[in-house]
C-alpha positions as CSV (number, residue, x, y, z in Angstrom):
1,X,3.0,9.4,-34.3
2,X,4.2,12.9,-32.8
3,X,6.2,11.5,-30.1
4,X,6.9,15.0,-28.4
5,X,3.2,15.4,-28.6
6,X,2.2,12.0,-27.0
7,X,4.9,12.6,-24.0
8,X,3.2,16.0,-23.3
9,X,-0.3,14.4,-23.3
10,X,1.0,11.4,-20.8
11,X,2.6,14.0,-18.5
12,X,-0.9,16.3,-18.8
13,X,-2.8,12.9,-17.9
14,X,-0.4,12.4,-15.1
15,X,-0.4,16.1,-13.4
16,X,-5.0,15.8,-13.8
17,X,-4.8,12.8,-11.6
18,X,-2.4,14.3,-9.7
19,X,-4.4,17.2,-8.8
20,X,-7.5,15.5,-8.4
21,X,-5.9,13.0,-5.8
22,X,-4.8,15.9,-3.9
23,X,-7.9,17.1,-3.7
24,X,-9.9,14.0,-2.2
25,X,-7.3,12.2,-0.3
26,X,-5.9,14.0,2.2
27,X,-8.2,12.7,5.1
28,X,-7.3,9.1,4.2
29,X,-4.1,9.5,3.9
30,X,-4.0,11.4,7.7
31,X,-6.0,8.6,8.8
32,X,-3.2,6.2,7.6
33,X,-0.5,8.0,8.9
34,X,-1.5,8.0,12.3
35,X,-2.5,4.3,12.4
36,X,0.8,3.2,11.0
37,X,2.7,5.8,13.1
38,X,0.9,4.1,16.4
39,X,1.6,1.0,15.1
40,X,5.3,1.4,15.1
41,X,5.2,3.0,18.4
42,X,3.6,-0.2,19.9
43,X,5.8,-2.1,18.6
44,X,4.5,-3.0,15.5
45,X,5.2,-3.8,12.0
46,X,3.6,-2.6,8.3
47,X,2.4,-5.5,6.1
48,X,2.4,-4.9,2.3
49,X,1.2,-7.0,-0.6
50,X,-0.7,-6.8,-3.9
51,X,-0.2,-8.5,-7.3
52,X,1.7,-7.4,-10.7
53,X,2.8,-4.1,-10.5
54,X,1.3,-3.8,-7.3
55,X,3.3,-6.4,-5.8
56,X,6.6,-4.2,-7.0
57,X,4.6,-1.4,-5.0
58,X,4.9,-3.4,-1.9
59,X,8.3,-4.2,-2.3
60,X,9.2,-1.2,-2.8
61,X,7.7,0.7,0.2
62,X,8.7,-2.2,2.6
63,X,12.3,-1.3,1.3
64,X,12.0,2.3,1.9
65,X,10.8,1.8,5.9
66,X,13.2,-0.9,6.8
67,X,16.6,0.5,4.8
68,X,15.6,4.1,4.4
69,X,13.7,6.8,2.1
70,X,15.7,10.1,1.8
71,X,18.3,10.0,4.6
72,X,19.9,7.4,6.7
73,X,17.9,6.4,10.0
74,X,17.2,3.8,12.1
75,X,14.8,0.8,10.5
76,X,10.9,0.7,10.5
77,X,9.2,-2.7,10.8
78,X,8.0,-3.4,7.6
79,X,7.4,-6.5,5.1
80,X,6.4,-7.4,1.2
81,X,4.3,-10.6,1.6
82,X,5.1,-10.9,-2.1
83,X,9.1,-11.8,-1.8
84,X,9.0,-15.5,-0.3
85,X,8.5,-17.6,-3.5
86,X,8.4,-20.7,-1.4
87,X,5.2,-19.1,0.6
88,X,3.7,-18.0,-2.5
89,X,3.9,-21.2,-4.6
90,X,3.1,-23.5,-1.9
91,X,0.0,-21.5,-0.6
92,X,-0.9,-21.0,-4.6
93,X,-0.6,-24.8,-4.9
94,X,-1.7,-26.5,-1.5
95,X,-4.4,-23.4,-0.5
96,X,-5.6,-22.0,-3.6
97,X,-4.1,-18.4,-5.2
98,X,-6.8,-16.3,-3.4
99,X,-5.2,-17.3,-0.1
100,X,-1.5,-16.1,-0.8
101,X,-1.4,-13.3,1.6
102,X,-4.1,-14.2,3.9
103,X,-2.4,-17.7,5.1
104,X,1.0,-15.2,5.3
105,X,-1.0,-12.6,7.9
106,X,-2.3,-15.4,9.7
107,X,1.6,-16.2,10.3
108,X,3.0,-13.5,10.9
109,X,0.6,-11.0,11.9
110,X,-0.3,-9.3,15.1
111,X,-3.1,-7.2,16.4
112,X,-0.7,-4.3,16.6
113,X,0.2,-4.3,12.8
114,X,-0.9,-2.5,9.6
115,X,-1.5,-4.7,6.6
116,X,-2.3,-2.7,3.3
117,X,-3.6,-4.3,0.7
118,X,-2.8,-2.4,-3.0
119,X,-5.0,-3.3,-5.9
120,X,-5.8,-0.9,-8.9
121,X,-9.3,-2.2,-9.2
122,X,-10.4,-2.7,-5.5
123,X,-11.3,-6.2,-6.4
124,X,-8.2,-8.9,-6.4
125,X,-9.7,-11.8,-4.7
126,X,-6.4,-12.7,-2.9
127,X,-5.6,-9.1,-1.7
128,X,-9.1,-9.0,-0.5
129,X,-8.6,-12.5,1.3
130,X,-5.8,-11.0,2.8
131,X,-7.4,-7.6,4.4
132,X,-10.4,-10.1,5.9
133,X,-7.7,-12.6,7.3
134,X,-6.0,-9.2,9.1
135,X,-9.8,-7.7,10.3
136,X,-10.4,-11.3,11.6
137,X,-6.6,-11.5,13.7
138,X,-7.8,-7.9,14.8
139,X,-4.8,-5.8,12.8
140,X,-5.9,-2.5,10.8
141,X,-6.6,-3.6,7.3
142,X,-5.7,-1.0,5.2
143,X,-5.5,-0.4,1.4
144,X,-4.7,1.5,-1.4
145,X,-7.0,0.9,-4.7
146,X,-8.5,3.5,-7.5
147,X,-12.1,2.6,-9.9
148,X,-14.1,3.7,-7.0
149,X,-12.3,1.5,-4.9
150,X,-14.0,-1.7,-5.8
151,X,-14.8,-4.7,-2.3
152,X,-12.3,-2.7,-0.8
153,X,-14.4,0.1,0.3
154,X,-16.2,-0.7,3.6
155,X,-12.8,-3.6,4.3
156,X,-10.1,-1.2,4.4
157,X,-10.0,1.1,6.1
158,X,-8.4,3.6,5.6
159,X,-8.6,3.3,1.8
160,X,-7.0,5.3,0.0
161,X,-9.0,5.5,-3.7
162,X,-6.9,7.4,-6.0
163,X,-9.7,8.6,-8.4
164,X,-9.4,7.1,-12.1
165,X,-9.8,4.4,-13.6
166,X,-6.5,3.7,-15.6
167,X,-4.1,1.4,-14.0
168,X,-1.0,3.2,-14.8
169,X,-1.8,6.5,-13.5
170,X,-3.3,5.1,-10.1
171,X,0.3,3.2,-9.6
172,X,1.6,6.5,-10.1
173,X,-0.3,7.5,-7.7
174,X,0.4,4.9,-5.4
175,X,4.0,5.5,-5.2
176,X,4.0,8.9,-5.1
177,X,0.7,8.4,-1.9
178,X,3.7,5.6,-0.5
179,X,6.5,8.2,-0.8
180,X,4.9,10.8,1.4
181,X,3.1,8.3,3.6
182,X,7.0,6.9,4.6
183,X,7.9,10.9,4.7
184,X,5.4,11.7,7.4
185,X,5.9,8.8,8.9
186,X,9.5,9.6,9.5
187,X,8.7,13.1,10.8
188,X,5.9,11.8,13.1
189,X,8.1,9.6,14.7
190,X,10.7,12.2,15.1
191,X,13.5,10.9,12.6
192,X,13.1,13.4,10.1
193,X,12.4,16.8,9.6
194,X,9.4,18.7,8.3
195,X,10.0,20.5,5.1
C-alpha cells in the first residue's frame, strides 16, 4: 500500500464532507445555537449522550462547556449521561439498555434544558428512547446524526444530519459541528469574542 497516497485520499474524503456539511447545515446549526444559548440564560443545562464513539463525543463537549474550550471563562451547565457507570449498568440491567439515557433525563432533566442525542445512524434505540423521554418532560430534544438522519428526523429537532454515510467522517463532523456550536455559544452569551 502507498501510505502517502492513502493519507492524501483520507484527508480529500475528509475536506468533501466537510464542504458539503457547510453547505446544508448552517440553518440547523443556528437553530441550535439559539435554543441552547436560551437555555443557559434561563437557567438551564445541556444534556449529552450517545454510544461508542459517540458517547466520547458527549463527553467531550460536556467538558468543553463546563471547564472551557479556547480560553478560561466562567462554567456552562452541561452533562455526559454516559460517565455514571453505576446509572448505566443498573438501568442496562434492572430497565433494559434502550432505557440508559431516557431513565437519566427523567432524573435530571428540566423543561428548560437541551438534551442532544448523537448517533451516526439516526437510529440507536436508547438515544432515541432518550430524545422521547426529554419531548415527553417538555425539554428541546435535540440531535446530531448523519445517513439521512435515520428516526431522528421529525424527534429532534434541531437535527443536525451531517450528510454521508460513513461513521468516521460524520464524527468528524460532529466534533468539529460541537467545536463551533461551544464557540458561538460563548460569543452569544458575551464570554467570548467574535473572530
Amino acid at each position: 500500500m502507498n501510505l502517502g497516497a492513502f493519507f492524501e485520499s483520507e484527508f480529500d474524503e475528509h475536506l468533501r464532507v466537510a464542504a458539503d456539511a457547510r453547505k446544508m447545515l448552517s440553518a440547523p446549526f443556528s437553530e441550535l445555537t439559539e435554543r441552547c444559548v436560551a437555555a443557559i440564560r434561563n437557567g438551564g443545562k445541556l444534556l449529552f449522550f450517545g454510544n461508542g464513539g459517540s458517547a466520547a463525543d458527549a463527553q467531550h463537549l460536556a467538558t468543553e462547556f463546563t471547564i472551557r474550550y479556547v480560553k478560561d471563562r466562567p462554567a456552562i451547565a452541561a452533562i455526559a449521561l454516559t460517565t455514571d457507570s453505576s446509572a448505566l449498568t443498573a438501568a442496562g440491567n434492572d430497565l433494559g439498555f434502550d432505557q440508559l439515557f431516557a431513565r437519566q433525563i427523567e432524573a435530571l432533566g428540566k423543561p428548560e434544558d437541551v438534551a442532544i442525542g448523537i448517533s451516526t445512524s439516526g437510529t440507536s434505540p436508547n438515544v432515541i428512547e432518550g430524545l422521547k423521554a426529554a419531548r415527553r418532560l417538555g425539554l428541546v430534544a435535540a440531535g446530531f446524526a448523519g445517513r439521512g438522519g435515520g428516526d431522528m428526523v421529525g424527534l429532534a429537532d434541531p437535527l443536525i444530519v451531517v450528510p454521508h454515510d460513513a461513521s468516521n467522517r460524520i464524527q468528524e463532523m460532529h466534533i468539529t459541528i460541537g467545536h463551533s456550536l461551544c464557540g458561538a455559544i460563548e460569543i452569544e452569551l458575551g464570554l467570548a469574542e467574535a473572530k
